[in-house]
C-alpha positions in Angstrom: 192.0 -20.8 -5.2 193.7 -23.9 -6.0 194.6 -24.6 -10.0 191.6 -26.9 -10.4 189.1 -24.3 -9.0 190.8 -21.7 -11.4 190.0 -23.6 -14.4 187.0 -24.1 -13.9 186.5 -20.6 -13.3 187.9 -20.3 -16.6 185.8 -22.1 -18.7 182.9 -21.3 -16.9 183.7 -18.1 -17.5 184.2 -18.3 -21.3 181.3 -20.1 -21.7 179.8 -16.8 -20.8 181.4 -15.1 -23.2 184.2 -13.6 -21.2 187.4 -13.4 -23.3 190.7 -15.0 -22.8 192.7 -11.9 -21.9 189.8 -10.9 -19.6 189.9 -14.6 -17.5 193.6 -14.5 -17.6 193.4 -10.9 -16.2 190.7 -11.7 -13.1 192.6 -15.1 -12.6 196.2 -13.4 -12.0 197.3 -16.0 -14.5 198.5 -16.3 -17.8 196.3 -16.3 -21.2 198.6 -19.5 -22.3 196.9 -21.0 -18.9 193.8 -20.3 -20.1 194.3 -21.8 -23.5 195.8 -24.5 -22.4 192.7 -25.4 -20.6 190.1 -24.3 -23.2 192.3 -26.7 -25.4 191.0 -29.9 -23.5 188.9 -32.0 -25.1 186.3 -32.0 -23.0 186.2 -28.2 -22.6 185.8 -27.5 -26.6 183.1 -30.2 -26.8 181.2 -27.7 -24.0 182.2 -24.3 -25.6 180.8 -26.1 -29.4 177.5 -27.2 -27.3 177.1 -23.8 -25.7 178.0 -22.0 -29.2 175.0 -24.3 -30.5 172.4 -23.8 -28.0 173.3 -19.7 -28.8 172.9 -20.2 -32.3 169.8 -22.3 -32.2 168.6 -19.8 -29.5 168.7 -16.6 -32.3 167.8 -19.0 -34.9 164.2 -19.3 -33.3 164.1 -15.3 -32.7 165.0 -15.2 -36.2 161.9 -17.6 -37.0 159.5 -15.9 -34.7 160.1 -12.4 -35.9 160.3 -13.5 -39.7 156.6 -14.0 -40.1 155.8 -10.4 -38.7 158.8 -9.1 -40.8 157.3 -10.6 -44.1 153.9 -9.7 -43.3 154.9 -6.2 -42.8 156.5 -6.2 -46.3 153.6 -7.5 -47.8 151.5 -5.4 -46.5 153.9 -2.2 -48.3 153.4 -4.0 -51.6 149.9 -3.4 -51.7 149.8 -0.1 -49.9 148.4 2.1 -52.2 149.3 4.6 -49.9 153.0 4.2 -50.0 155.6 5.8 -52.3 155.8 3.4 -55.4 159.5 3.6 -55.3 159.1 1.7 -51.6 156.1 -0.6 -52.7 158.7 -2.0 -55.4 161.5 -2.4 -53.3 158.9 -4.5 -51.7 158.0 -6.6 -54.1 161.8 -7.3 -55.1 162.0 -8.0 -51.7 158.8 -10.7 -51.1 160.0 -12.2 -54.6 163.8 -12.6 -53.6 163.2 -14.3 -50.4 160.7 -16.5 -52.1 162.5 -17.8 -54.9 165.6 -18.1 -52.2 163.3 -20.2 -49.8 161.6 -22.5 -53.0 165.9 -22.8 -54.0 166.3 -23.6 -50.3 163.5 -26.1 -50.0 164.4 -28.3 -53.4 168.4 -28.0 -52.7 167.6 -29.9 -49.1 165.0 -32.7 -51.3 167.8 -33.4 -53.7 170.7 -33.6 -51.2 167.9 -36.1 -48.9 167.6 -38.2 -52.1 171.0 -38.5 -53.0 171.4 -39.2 -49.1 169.1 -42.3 -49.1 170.2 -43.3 -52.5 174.2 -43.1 -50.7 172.4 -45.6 -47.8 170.9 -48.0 -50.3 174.4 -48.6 -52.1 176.3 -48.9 -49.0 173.8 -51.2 -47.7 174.0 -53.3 -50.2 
């Protein structure tokens, strides 16, 4: 395997997750090989692209199972069923996340505003 082959076996590698001890190990070369060529430009531009796509990636199963995780915890509050101590844990729980999502919401509409306002004065 010539030198260019091996690096690309190496980033393609990391990309997957593999770390840099383990490449060096299956390469027969030396981990300062390997991050010398994980230090190229190019290469860190497609490690932060694949770290993105992975984040994005549990960001939506986040998303998805959020609305069946809230629903669920609604539903305890008003289970008359359940122990009180767990329906108010509940509640805490619906309110908290509310009042962080409402804190969320007008944090991002402020720092838009201010953002535009930025753009109109350098603009001008």
């Amino acid at each position: 395997m010539t030198k260019r082959d091996q690096k690309g076996t190496a980033i393609a590698l990391y990309l997957q997750g593999e770390r840099v001890v383990d490449i060096a190990r299956q390469l027969g070369v030396t981990e300062r090989a390997v991050h010398r060529w994980l230090s190229d430009t190019g290469v860190r531009e497609q490690v932060r692209q694949a770290h993105d796509a992975a984040i994005s990636r549990m960001l939506a199963r986040s998303v998805e199972s959020a609305e069946d995780a809230s629903s669920f915890v609604a539903g305890l509050v008003i289970d008359e069923t359940a122990p009180l101590a767990l329906r108010l844990q509940a509640a805490r729980t619906v309110m908290g996340t509310a009042l962080r999502l409402l804190e969320t919401y007008d944090i991002v509409d402020r720092v838009q505003r201010l953002e535009a306002q930025a753009t109109s004065y350098t603009d001008k």
